[in-house]
Backbone as CSV, one residue per row, in Angstrom:
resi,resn,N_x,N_y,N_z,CA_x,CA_y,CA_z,C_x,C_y,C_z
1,UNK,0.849,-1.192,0.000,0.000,0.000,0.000,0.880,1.235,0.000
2,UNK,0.737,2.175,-1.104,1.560,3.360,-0.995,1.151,4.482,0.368
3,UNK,2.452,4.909,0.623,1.705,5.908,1.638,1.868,7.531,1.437
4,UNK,1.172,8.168,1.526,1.008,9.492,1.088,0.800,10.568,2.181
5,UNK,1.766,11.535,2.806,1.040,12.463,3.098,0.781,13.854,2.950
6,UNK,-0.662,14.278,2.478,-0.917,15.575,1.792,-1.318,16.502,2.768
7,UNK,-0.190,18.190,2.448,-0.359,18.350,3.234,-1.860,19.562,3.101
8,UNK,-2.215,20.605,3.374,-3.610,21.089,3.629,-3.239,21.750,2.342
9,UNK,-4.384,21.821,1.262,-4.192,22.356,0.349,-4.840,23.789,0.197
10,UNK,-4.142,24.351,-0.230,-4.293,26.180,-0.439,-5.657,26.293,-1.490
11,UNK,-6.535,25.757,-2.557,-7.449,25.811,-3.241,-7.507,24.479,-3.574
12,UNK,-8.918,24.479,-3.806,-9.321,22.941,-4.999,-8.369,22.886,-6.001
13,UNK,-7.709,23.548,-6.730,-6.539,22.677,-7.903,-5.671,21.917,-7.426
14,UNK,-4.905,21.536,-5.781,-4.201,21.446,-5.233,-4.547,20.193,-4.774
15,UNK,-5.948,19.401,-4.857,-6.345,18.581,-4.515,-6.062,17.315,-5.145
16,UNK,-5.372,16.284,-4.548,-4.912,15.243,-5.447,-5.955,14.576,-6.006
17,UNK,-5.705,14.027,-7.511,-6.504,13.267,-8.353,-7.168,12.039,-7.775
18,UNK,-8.287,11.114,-8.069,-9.065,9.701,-7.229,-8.763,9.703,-8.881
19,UNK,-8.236,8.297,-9.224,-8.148,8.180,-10.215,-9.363,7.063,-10.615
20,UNK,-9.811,6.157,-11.686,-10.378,4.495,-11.205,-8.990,3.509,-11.004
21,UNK,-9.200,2.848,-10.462,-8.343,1.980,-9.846,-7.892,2.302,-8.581
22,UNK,-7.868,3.267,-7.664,-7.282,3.983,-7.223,-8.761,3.629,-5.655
23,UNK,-7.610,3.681,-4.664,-8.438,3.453,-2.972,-7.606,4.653,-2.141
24,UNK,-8.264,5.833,-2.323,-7.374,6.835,-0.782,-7.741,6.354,0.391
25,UNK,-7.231,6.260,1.159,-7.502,6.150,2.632,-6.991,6.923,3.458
26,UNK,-7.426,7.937,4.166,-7.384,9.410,4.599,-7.457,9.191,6.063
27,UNK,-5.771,9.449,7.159,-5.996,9.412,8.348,-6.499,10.734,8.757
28,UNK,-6.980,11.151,9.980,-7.563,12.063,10.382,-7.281,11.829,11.963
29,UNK,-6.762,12.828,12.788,-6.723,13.354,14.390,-8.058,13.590,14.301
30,UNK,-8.364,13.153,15.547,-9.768,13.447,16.023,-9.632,14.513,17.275
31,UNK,-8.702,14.650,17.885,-8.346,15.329,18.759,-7.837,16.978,18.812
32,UNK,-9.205,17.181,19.758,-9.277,18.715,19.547,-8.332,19.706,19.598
33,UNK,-7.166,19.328,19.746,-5.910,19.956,19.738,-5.062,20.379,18.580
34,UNK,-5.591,19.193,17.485,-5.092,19.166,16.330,-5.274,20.372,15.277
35,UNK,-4.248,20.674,15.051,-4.579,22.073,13.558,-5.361,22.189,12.949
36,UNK,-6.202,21.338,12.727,-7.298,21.412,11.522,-8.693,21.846,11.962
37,UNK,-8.765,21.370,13.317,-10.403,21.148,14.262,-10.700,21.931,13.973
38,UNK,-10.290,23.495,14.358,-10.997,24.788,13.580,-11.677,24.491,12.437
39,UNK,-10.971,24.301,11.414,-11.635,23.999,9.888,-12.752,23.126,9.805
40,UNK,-12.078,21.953,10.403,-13.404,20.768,10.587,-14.650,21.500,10.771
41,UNK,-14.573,22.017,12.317,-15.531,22.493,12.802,-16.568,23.988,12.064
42,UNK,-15.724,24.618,11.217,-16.364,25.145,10.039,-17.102,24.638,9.246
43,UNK,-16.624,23.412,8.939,-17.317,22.979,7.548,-18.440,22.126,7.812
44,UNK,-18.851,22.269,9.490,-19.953,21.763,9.116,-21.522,22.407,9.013
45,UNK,-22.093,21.219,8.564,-23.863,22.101,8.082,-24.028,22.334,9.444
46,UNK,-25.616,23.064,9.418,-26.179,23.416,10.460,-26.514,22.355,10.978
47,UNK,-27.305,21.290,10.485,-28.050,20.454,10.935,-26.790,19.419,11.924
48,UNK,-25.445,18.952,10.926,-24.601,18.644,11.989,-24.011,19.351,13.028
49,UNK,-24.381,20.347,12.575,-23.594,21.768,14.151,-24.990,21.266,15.512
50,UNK,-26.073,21.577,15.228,-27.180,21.083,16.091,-27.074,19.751,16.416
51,UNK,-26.283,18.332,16.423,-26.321,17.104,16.895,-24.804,17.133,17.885
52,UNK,-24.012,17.888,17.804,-22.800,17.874,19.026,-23.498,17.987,20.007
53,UNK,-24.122,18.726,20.971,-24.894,19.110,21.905,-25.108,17.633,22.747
54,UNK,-25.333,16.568,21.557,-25.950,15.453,21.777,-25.090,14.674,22.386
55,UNK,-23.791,14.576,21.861,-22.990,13.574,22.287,-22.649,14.134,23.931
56,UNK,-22.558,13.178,24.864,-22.412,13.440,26.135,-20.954,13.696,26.844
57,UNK,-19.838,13.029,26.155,-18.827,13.378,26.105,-17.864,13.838,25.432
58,UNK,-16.902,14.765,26.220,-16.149,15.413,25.114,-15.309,14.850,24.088
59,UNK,-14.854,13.736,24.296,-14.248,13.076,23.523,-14.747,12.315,22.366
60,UNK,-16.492,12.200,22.810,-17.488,11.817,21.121,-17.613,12.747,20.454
61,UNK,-18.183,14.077,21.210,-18.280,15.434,20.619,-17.327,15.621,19.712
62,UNK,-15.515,15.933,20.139,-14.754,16.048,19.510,-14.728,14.853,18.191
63,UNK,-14.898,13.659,18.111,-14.535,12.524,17.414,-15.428,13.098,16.147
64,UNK,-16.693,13.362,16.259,-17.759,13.460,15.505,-17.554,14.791,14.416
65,UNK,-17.347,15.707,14.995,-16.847,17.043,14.548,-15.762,16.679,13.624
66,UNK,-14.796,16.215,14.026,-13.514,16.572,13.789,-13.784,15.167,12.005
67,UNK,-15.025,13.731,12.311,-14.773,13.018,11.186,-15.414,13.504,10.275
68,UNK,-16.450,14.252,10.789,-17.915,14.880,10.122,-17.323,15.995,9.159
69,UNK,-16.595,16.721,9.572,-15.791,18.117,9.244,-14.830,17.446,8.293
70,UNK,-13.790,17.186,8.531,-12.986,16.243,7.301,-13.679,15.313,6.156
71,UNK,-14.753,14.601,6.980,-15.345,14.358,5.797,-15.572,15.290,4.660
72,UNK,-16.395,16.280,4.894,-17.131,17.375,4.091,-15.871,18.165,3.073
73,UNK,-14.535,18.333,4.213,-13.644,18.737,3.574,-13.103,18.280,2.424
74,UNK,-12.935,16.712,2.813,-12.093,15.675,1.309,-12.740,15.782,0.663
75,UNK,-14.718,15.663,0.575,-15.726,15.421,-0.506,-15.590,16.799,-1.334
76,UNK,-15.197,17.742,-0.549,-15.364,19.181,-1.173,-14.054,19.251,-2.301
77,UNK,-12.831,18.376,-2.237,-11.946,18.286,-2.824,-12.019,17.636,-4.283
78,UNK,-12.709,16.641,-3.780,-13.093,15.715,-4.631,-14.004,15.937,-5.707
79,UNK,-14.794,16.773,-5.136,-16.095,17.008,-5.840,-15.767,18.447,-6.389
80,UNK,-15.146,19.765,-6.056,-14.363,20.846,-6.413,-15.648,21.224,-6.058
81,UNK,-16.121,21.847,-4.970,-16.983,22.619,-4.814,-16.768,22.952,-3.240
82,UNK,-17.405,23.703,-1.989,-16.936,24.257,-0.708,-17.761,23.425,-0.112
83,UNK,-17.036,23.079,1.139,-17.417,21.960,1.907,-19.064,22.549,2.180
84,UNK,-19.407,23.735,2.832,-20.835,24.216,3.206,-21.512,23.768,1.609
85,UNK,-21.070,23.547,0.362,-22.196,22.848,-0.572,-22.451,21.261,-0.565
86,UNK,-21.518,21.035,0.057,-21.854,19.222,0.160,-22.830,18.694,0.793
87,UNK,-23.649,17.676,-0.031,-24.632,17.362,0.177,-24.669,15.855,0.370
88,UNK,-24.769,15.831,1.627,-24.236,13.943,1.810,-26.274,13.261,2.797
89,UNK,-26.270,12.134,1.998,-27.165,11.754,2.372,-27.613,10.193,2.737
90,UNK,-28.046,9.808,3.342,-28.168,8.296,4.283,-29.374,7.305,3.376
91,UNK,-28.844,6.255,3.398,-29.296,4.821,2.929,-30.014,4.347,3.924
92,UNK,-31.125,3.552,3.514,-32.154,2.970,4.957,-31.329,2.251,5.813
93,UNK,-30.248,2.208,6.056,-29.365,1.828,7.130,-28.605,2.266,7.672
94,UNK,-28.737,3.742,6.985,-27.814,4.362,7.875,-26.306,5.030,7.134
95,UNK,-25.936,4.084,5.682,-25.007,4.379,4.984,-24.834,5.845,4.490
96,UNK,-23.389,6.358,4.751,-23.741,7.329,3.971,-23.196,7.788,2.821
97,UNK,-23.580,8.416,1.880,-23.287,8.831,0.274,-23.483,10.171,-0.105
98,UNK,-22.818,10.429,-1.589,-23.055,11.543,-1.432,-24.348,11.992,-2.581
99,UNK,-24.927,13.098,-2.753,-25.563,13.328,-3.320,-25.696,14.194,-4.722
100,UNK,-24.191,14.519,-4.614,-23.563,15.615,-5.587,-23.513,14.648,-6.665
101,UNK,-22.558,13.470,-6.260,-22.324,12.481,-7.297,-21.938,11.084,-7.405
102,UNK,-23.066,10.654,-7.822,-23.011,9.256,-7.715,-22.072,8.566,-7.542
103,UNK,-20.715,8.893,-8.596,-19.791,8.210,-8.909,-18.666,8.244,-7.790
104,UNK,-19.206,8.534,-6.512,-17.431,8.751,-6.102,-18.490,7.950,-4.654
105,UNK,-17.782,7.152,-3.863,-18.263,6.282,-3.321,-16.817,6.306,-1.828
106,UNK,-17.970,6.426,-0.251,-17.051,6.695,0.486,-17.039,5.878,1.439
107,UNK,-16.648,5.848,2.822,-16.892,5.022,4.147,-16.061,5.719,5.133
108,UNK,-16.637,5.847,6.538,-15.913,6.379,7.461,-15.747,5.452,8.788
109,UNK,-14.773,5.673,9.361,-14.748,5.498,10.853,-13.901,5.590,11.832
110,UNK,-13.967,5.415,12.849,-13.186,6.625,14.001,-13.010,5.327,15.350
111,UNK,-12.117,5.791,16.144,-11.770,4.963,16.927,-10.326,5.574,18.087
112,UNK,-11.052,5.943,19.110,-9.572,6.693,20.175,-9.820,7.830,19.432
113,UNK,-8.407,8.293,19.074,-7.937,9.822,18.903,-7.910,9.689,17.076
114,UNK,-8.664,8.569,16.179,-8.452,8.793,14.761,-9.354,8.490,14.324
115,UNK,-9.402,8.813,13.088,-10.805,8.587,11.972,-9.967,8.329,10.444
116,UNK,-10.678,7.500,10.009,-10.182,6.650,8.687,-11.618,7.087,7.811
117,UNK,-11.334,7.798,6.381,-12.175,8.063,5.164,-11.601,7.571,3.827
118,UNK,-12.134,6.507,3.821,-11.817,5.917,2.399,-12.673,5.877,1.153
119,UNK,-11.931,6.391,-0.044,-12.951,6.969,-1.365,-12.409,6.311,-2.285
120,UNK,-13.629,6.041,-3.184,-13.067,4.880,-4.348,-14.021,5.956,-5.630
121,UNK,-13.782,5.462,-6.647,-14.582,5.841,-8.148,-15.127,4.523,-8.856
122,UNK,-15.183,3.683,-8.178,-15.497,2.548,-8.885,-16.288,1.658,-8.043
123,UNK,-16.600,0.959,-7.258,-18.167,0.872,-6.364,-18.013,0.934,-4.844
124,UNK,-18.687,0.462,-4.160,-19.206,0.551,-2.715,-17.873,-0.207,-2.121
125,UNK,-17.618,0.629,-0.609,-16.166,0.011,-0.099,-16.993,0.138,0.945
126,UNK,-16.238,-0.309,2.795,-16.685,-0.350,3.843,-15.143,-0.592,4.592
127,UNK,-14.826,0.409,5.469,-14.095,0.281,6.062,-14.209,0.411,7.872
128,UNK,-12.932,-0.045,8.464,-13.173,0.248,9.962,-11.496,0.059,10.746
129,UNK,-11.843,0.652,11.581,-10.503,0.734,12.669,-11.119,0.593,14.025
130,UNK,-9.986,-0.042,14.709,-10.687,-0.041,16.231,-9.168,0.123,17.254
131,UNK,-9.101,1.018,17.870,-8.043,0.797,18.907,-7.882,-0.042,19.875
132,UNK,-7.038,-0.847,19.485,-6.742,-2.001,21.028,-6.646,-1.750,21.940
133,UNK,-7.397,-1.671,22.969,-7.565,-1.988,24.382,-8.044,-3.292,25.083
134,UNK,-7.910,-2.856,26.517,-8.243,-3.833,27.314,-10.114,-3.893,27.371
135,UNK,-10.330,-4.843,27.604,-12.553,-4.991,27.402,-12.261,-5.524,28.329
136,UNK,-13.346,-5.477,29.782,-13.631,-6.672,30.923,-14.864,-7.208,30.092
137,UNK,-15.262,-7.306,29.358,-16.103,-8.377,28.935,-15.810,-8.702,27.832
138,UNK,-14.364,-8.967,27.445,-13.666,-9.842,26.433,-14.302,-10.970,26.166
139,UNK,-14.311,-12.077,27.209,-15.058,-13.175,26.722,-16.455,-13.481,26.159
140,UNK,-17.122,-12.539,26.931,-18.819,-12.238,26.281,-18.939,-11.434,24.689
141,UNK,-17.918,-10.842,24.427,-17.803,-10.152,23.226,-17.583,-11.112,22.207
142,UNK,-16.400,-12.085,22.739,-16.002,-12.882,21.932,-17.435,-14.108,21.759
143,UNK,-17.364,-14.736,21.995,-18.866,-15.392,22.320,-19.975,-15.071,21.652
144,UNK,-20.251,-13.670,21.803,-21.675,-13.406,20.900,-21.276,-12.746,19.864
145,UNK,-19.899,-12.740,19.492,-20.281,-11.630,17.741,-19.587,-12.565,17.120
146,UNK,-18.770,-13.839,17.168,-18.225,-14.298,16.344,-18.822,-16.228,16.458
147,UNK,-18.593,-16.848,15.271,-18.558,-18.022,15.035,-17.834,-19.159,15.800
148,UNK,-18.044,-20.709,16.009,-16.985,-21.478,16.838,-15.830,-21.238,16.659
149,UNK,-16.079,-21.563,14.574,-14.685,-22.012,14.030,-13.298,-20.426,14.517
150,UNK,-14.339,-19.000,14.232,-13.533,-17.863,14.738,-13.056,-18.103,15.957
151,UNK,-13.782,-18.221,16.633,-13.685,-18.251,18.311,-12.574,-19.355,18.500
152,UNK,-12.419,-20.281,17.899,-11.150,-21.344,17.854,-10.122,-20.198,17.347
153,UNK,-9.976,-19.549,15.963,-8.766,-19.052,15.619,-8.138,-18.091,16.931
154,UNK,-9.383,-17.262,17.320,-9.033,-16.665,18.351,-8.278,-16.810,19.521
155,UNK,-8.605,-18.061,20.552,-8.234,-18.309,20.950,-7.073,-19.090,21.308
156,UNK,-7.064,-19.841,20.036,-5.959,-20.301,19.724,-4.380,-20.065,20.393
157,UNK,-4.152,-18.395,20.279,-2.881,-18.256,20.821,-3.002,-17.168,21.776
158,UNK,-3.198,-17.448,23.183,-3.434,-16.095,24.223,-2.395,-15.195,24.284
159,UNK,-1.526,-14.896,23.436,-0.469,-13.961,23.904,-1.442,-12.811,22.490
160,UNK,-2.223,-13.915,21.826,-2.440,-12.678,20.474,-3.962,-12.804,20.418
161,UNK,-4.006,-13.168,21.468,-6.140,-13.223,21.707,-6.837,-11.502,21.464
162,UNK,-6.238,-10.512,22.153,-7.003,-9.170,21.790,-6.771,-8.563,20.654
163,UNK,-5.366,-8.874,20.164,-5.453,-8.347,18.797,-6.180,-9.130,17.464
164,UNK,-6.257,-10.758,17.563,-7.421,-11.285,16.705,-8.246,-11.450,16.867
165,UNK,-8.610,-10.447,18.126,-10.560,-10.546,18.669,-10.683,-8.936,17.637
166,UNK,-9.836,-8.106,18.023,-9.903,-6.734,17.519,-9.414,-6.706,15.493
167,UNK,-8.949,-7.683,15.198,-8.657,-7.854,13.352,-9.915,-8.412,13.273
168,UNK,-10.606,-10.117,13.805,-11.976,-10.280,13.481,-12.991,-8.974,13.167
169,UNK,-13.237,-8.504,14.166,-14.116,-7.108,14.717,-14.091,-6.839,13.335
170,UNK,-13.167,-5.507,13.151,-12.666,-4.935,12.229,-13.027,-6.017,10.218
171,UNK,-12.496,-6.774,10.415,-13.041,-7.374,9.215,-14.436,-7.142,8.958
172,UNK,-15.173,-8.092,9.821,-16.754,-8.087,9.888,-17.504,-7.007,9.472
173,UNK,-17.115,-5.672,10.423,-17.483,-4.489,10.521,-17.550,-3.786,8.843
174,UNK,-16.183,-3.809,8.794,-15.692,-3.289,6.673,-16.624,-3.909,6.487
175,UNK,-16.437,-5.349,6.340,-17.647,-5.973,4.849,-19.253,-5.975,5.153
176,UNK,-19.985,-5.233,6.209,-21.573,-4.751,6.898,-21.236,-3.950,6.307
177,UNK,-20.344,-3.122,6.523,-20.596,-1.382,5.880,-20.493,-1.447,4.309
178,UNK,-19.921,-1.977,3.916,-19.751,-2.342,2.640,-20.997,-2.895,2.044
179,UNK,-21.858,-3.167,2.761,-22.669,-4.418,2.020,-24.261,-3.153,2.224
180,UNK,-24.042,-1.920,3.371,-24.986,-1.348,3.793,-25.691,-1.839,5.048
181,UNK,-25.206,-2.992,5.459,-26.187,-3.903,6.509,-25.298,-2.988,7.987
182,UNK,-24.590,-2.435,8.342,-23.379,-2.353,10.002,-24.170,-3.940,10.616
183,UNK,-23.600,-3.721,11.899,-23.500,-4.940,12.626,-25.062,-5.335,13.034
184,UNK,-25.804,-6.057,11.916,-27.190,-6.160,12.038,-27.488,-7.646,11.845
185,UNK,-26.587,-8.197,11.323,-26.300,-9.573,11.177,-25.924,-10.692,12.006
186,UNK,-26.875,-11.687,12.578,-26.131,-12.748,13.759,-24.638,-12.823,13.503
187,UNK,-24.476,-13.323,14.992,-23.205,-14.149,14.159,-22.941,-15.453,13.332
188,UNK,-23.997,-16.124,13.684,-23.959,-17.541,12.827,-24.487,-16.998,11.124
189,UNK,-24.723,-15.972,11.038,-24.921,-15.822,9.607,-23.924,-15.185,8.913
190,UNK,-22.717,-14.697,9.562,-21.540,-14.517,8.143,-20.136,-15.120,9.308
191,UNK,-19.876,-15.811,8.479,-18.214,-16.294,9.195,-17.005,-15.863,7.989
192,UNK,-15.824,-15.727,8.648,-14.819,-15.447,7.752,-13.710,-16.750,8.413
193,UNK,-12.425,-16.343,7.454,-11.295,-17.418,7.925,-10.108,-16.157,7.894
194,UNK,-9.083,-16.700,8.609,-8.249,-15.958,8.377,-6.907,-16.739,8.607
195,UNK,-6.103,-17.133,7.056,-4.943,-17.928,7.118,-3.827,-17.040,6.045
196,UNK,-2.566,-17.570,7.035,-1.491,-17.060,6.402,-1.861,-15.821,6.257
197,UNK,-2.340,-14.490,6.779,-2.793,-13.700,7.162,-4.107,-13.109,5.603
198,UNK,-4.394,-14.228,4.980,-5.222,-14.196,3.947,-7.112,-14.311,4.486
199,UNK,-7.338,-13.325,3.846,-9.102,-13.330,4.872,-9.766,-13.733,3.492
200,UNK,-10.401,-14.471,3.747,-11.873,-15.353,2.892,-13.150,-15.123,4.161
201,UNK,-13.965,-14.517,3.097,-15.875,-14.942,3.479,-16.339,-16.285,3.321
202,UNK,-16.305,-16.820,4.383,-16.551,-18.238,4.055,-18.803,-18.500,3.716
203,UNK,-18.908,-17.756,4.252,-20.444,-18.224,4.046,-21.058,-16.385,4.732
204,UNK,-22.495,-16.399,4.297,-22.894,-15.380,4.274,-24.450,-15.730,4.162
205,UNK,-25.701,-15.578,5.328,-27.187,-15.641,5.000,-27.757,-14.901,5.826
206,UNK,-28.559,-14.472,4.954,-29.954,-13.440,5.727,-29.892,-12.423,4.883
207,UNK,-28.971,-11.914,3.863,-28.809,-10.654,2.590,-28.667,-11.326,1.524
208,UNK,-28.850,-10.326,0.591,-28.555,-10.658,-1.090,-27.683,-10.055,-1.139
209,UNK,-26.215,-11.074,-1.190,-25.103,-10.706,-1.494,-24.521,-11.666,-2.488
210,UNK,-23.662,-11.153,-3.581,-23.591,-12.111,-4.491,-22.023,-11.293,-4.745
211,UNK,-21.184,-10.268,-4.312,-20.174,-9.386,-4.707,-18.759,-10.528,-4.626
212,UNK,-17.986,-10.158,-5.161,-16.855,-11.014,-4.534,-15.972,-9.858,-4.093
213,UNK,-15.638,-9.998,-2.860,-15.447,-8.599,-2.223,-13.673,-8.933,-1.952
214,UNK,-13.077,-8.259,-1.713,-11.710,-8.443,-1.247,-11.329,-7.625,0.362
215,UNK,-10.257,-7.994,0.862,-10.498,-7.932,2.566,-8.509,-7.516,2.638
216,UNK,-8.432,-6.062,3.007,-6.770,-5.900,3.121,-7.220,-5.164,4.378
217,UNK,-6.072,-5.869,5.540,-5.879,-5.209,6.528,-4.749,-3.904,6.539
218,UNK,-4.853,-2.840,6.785,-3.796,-1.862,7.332,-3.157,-1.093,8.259
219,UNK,-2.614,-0.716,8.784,-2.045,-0.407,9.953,-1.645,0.986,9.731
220,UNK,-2.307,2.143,11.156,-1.929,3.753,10.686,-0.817,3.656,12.176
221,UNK,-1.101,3.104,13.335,-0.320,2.846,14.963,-0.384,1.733,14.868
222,UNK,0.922,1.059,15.860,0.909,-0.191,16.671,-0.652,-0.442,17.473
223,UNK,-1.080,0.502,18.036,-2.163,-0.014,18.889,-3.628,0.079,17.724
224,UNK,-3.192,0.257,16.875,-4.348,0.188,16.201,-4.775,-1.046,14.985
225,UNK,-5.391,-1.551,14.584,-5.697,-2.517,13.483,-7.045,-2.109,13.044
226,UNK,-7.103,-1.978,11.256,-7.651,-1.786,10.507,-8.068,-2.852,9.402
227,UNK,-9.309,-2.821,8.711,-9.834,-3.880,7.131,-10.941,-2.645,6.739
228,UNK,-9.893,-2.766,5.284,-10.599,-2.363,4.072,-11.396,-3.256,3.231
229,UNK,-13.005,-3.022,3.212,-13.450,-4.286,2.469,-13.915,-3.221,0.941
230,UNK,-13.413,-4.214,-0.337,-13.436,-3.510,-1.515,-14.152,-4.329,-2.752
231,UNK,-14.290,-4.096,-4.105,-14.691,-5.260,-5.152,-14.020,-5.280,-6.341
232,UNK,-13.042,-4.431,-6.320,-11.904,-4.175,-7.974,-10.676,-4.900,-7.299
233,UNK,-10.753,-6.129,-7.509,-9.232,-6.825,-7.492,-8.321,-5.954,-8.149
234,UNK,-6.880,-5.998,-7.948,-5.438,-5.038,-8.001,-6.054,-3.649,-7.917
235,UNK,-6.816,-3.099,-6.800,-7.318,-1.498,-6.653,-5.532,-0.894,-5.810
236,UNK,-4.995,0.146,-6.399,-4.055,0.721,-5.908,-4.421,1.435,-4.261
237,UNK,-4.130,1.003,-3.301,-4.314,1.711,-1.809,-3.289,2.465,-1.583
238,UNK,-3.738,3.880,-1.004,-2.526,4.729,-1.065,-3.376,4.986,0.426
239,UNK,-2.603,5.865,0.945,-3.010,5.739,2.858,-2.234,7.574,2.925
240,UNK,-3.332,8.352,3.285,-3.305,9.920,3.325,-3.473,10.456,4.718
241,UNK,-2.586,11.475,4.990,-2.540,11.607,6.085,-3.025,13.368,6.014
242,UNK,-4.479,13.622,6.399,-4.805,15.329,6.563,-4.380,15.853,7.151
């Protein structure tokens, strides 16, 4: 995966090309300290300026702003128009897209102090990150969101039990968002494998899914683990840092 980092661009001409073939994946500070939050926090609509209020802590508040705001920013790049014209709008599940133009296809998500926005030109992606930590209800987590055969890989080796409870997660998560469904799905209805660090969908029921999707994990921190779920076999991933 190439890695790229761009730094704040002075006008829309300055904005790097989404070519087809082509996967950006755009890190983002979520943390209100960071240079940009100002801007973030500009660019957003009214209607998202009226839902901070909501979040109860400062650290969602900040998370939300800061992915919500970058979002609007990259789309505004992308799309060459000012973030206050972007017009992004939700799928009966919640997905979101944009409305300017069909053709450019996105996914977000946030986790600790970062947020991951990945944009394709060529169809529907679903991505996710989750920061490793400690869970006191590790075992109940593990148990109800994943399969035996997972729950065997998992456990398998306890020195690496939270980080392949937290790569499972993360897989699952990409290919729901990807598919439009988030985590709405039992667990006995989609299992994956994961060998030689190669991820296969092994089975999939309760949706009409017929895609043959592809599954690359990436890494922005040590404490962090990431899956990009995509459908253009050899798509170029380049990894952007705002």
């Amino acid at each position: 995966m190439a890695n790229n980092k761009v730094a704040a661009w002075k006008n829309l001409e300055d904005f790097p090309t989404l070519s087809h073939g082509e996967i950006h994946i755009w890190q983002v500070s979520t943390d209100n300290t960071a240079t940009n939050f100002v801007d973030y926090t500009g660019a957003l609509s009214e209607a998202e300026l009226s839902k901070v209020h909501f979040f109860e802590s400062k650290h969602a508040r900040n998370s939300y702003v800061a992915s919500q705001g970058a979002l609007r920013q990259l789309l505004s790049g992308y799309l060459g128009i000012s973030p206050k014209l972007v017009n992004i709008g939700r799928q009966k599940k919640g997905k979101p897209y944009s409305l300017d133009y069909e053709g450019l296809y996105f996914n977000l998500s946030n986790s600790g102090n970062l947020a991951v926005i990945a944009f394709s030109r060529d169809s529907e992606l679903g991505i996710d990150i989750e920061q490793m930590r400690h869970l006191p209800d590790l075992d109940e987590m593990i148990h109800t969101n994943f399969t035996s055969s997972e729950i065997k890989f998992i456990n398998t080796k306890p020195e690496e039990r939270l980080r392949r409870f937290f790569r499972f997660w993360t897989v699952k998560e990409s290919y729901l968002k990807a598919i439009g469904e988030g985590m709405r799905l039992a667990p006995e209805n989609i299992e994956f494998s994961m060998d030689n660090e190669s991820i296969r969908l092994l089975s999939v029921k309760g949706v009409s899914e017929q895609e043959d999707w592809h599954f690359k994990e990436f890494s922005i921190l040590a404490d962090y683990v990431g899956t990009l779920t995509y459908d253009k076999a050899n798509s170029i991933l380049m990894q952007m840092e705002l």
